[in-house]
VMD Tcl script that draws the C-alpha trace (Angstrom):
set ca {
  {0.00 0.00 0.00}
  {1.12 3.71 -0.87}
  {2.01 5.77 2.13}
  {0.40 8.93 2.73}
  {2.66 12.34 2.04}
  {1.67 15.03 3.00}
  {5.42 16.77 1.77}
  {7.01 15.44 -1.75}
  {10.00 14.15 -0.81}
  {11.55 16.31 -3.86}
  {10.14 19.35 -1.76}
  {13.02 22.14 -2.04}
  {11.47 25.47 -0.50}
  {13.97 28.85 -0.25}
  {12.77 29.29 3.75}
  {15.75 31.42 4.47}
  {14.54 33.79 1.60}
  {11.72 34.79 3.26}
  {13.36 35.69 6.84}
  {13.37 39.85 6.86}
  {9.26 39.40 6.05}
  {9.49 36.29 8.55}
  {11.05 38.82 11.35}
  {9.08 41.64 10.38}
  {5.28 39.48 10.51}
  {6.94 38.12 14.23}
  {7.97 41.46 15.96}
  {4.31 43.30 14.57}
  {2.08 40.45 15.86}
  {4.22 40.42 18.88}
  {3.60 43.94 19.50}
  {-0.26 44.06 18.83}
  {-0.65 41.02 21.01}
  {1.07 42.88 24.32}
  {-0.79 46.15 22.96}
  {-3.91 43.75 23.36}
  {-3.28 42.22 26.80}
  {-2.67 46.04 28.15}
  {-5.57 47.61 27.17}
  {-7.94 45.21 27.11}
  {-6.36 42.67 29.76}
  {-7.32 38.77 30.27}
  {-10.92 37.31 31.18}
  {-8.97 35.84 34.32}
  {-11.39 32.86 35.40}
  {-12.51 32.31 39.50}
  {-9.36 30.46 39.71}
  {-7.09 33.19 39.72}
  {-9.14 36.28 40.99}
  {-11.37 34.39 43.39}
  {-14.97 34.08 44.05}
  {-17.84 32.70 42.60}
  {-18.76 31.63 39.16}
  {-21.61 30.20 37.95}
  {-22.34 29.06 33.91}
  {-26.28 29.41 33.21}
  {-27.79 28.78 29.64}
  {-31.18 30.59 28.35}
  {-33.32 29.42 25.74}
  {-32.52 32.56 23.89}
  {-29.76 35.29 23.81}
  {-30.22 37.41 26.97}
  {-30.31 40.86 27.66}
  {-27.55 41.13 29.64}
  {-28.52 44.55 31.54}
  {-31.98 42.80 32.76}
  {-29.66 40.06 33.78}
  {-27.50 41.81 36.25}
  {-30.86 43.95 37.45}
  {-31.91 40.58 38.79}
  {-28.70 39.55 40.50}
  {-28.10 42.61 42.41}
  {-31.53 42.88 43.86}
  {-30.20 39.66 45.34}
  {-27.86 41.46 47.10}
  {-24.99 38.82 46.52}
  {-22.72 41.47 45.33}
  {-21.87 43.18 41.66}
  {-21.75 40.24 38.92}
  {-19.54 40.65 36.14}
  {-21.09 39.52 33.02}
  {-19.71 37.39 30.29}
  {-20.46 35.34 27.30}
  {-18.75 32.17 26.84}
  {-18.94 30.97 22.87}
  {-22.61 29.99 23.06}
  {-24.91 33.79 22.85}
  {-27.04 32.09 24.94}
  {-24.75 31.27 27.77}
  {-23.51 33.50 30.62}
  {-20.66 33.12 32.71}
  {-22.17 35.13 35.98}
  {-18.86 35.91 38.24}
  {-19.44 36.89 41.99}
  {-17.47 38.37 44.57}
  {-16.56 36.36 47.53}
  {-19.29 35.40 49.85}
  {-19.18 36.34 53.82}
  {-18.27 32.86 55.49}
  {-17.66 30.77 51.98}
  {-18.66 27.90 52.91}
  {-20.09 25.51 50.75}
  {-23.07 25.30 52.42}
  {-23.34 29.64 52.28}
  {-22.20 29.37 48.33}
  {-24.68 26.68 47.60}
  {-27.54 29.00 48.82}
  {-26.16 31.82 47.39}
  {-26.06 29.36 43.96}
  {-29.86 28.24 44.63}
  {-30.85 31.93 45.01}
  {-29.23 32.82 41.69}
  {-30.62 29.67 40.37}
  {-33.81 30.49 41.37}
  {-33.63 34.11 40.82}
  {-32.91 33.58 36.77}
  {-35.40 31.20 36.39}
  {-38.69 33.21 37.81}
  {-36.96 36.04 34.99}
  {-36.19 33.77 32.28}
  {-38.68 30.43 32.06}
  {-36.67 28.00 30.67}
  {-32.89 29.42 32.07}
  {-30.95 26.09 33.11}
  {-28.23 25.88 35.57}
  {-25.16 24.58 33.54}
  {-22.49 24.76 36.67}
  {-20.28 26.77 39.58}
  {-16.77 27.34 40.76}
  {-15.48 28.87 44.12}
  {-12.05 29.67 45.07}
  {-10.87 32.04 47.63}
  {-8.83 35.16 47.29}
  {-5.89 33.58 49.01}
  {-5.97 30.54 47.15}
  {-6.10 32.48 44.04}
  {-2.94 34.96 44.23}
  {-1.07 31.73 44.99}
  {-2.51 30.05 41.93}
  {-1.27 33.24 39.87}
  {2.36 33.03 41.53}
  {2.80 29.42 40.65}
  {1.34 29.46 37.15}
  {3.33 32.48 36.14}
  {6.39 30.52 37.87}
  {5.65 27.18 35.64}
  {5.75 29.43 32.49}
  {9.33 31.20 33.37}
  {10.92 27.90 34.68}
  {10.04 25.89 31.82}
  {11.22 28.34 28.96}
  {14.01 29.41 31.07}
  {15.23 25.53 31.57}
  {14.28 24.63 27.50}
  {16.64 27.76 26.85}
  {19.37 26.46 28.86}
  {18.80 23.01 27.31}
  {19.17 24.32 23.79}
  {23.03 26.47 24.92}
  {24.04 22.94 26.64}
  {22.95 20.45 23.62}
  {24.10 22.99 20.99}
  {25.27 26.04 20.71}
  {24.31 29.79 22.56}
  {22.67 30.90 19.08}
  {20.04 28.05 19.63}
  {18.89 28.93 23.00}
  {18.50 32.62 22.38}
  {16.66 31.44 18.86}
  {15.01 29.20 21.12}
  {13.71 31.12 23.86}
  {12.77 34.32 20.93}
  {10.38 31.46 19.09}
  {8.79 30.51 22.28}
  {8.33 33.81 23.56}
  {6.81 34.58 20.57}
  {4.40 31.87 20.72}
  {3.33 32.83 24.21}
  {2.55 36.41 23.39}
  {0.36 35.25 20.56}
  {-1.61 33.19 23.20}
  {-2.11 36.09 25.40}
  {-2.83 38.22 22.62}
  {-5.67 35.84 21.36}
  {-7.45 35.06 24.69}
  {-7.11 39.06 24.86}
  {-8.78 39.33 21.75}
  {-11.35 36.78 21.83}
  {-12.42 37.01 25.67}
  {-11.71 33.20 26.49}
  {-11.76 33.14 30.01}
  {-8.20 32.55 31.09}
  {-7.87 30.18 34.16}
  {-5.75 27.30 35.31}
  {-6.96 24.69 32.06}
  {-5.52 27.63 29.53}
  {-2.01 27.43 31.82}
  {-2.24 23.58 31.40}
  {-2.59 24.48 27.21}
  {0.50 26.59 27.12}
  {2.71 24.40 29.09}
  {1.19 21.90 26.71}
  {2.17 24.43 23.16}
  {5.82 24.73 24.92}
  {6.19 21.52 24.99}
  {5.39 20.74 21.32}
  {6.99 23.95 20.20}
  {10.67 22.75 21.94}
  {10.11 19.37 20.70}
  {9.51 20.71 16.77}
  {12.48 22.90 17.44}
  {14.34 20.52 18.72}
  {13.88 17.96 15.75}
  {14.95 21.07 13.28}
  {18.21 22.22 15.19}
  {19.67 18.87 15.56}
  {19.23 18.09 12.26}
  {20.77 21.52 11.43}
  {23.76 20.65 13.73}
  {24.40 17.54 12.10}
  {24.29 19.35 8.44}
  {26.96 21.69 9.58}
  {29.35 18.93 10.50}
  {28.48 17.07 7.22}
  {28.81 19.72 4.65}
  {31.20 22.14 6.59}
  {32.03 24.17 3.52}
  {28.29 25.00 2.77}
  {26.85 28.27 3.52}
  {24.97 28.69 6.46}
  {21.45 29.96 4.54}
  {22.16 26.43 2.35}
  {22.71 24.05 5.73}
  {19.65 25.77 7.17}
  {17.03 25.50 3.86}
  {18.48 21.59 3.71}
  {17.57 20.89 7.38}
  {14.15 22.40 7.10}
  {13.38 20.75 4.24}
  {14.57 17.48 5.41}
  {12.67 17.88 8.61}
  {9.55 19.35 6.65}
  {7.44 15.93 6.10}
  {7.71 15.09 9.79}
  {6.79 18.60 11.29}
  {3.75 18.54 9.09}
  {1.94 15.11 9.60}
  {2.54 15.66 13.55}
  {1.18 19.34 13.28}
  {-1.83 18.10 10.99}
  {-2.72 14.61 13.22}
  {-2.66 16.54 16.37}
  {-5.21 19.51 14.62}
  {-7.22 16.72 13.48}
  {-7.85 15.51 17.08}
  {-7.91 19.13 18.42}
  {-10.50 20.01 15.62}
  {-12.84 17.44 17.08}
  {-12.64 18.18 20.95}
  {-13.40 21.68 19.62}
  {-16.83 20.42 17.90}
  {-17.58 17.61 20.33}
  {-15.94 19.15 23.89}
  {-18.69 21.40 24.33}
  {-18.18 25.13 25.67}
  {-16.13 23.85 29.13}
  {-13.47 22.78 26.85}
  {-13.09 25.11 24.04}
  {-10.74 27.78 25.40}
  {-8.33 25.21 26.41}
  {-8.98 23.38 22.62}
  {-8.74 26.68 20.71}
  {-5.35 27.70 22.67}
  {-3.69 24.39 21.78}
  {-4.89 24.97 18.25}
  {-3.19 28.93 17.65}
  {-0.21 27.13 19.34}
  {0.05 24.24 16.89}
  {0.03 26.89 13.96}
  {2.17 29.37 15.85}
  {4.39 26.64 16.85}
  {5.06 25.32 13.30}
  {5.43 28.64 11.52}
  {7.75 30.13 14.26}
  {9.80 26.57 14.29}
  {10.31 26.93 10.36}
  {10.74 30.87 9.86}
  {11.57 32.67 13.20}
  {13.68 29.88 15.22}
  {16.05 28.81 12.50}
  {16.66 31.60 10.43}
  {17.24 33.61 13.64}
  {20.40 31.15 13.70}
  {22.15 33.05 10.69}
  {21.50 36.67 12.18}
  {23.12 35.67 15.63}
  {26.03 35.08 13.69}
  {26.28 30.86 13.48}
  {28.54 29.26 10.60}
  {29.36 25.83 10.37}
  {32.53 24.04 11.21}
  {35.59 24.05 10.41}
  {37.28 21.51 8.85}
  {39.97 20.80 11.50}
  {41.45 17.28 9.72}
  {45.35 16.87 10.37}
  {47.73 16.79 6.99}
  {47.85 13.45 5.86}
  {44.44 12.04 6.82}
  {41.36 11.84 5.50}
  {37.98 13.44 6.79}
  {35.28 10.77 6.85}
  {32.27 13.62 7.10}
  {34.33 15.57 4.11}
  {32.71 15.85 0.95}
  {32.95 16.53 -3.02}
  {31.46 20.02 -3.79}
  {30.16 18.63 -6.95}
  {28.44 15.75 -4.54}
  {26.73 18.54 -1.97}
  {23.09 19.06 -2.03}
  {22.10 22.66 -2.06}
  {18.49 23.75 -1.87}
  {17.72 25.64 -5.30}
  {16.76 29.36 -5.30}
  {13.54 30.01 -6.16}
}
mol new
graphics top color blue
foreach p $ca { graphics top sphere $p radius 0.5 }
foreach p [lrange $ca 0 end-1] q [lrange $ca 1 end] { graphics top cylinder $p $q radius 0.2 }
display resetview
């Protein structure tokens, strides 16, 4: 039976051609996705500001002003409004109760409960969350601490396996990856809480590990053909590398694609953040990661045989393979 390719193996793109438009696309998004998290700021979730949350879901859109007239003649507090994918789903946010216990937030839950559904006939109670305001700034320290420690330790990975221009190359792609994260949950409104940390530990993960792949083949290039230029090694590697990097990207967006039809609205933040850091990943593995590696200034070996002996890894310039312009 035929096997499936995605890539021709023949497949001989000019990556490194494209790298000042590359570098250029990178440093813009970057900036409008910090622009985005400043002024418009992350839908943190209960589990990192505290309180209560509760998920209902009308029979049609609501109007949103009628719905927070209801809740504060409750006198439960100021509830902070938000849709959540569905129009006809709220995600109704509450301060935290006096004496939060779970016996004071499940009346406070019943009342709400209760509340919407004398105003709304049909309104159904979808679920609730509670964490305190202690509990949450320490959730906040340690997530932000996961995300520093684990690019920090990938970077220092990449100097130790390789070379210095890897782990600054390294660190830049993934950096870049996690601003486009914020910048998208800033955008779209997600609500950002501990599941959307658990996502971008998950896209740092697959980002070093597509990285990885590329820069090792990369090294080994440079020790093979030590007299080809840098631009040449790099296009080679990619290319080599190419088939791989897209079958894993495309099987793990097929199985991504349906949690995000099937996982209903609970899981879609977390499925669409893994998604934009799939595509991120790949594009900032192939155009921002390695052709960073020729602006930091990395060439390839020297040939550092002794007179009279012959190089093994040495090789015919008429036998080298270098990637056509196009």
């Amino acid at each position: 039976m035929k096997l499936l390719k995605l890539v021709p193996d023949d497949t001989n793109i000019d990556f490194v051609r494209l790298r000042t438009w590359a570098f250029g696309l990178t440093l813009a998004l970057s900036l409008l996705a910090v622009g985005l998290v400043f002024t418009r700021g992350l839908n943190m979730g209960v589990d990192f500001v505290g309180g209560l949350m509760i998920e209902e879901r009308f029979p049609t859109p609501p109007d949103q002003n009628r719905v927070r007239q209801v809740i504060d003649g409750l006198g439960v507090g100021e509830a902070s409004l938000q849709q959540v994918g569905d129009p006809r789903a709220l995600s109704i946010r509450l301060p935290v109760q006096q004496g939060a216990d779970d016996g004071a937030t499940n009346r406070v839950v019943r009342k709400v409960e209760s509340a919407l559904g004398q105003a709304f006939p049909g309104a159904t109670f979808s679920r609730y969350s509670t964490v305190s305001g202690k509990v949450s700034g320490e959730l906040v320290q340690h997530g932000i601490l996961a995300v520093v420690l684990a690019v920090l330790g990938i970077g220092l990975f990449a100097i130790f396996r390789f070379e210095w221009q890897f782990g600054v190359s390294t660190i830049v792609a993934i950096v870049h990856d996690l601003l486009m994260t914020l910048g998208f949950f800033a955008l779209t409104r997600f609500e950002f809480d501990l599941n959307i940390v658990a996502a971008v530990l998950t896209i740092i993960g697959y980002s070093i590990n597509d990285k990885i792949v590329i820069d090792d083949r990369i090294r080994e290039n440079m020790r093979r053909y030590r007299k080809m230029e840098m631009r040449d090694i790099i296009n080679l590697s990619v290319n080599e590398t190419l088939p791989r990097t897209v079958m894993t990207s495309v099987t793990i967006l097929l199985a991504l694609l349906a949690m995000l039809l099937l996982g209903g609205h609970v899981l879609r933040g977390f499925t669409a953040a893994m998604i934009l850091g799939i595509v991120v990943g790949t594009y900032s593995s192939i155009y921002v990661s390695s052709s960073l590696l020729i602006a930091l200034g990395l060439r390839a070996e020297p040939n550092r045989e002794k007179p009279g002996t012959t190089d093994k890894t040495k090789i015919d310039d008429a036998e080298r393979i270098v990637p056509r312009q196009r």
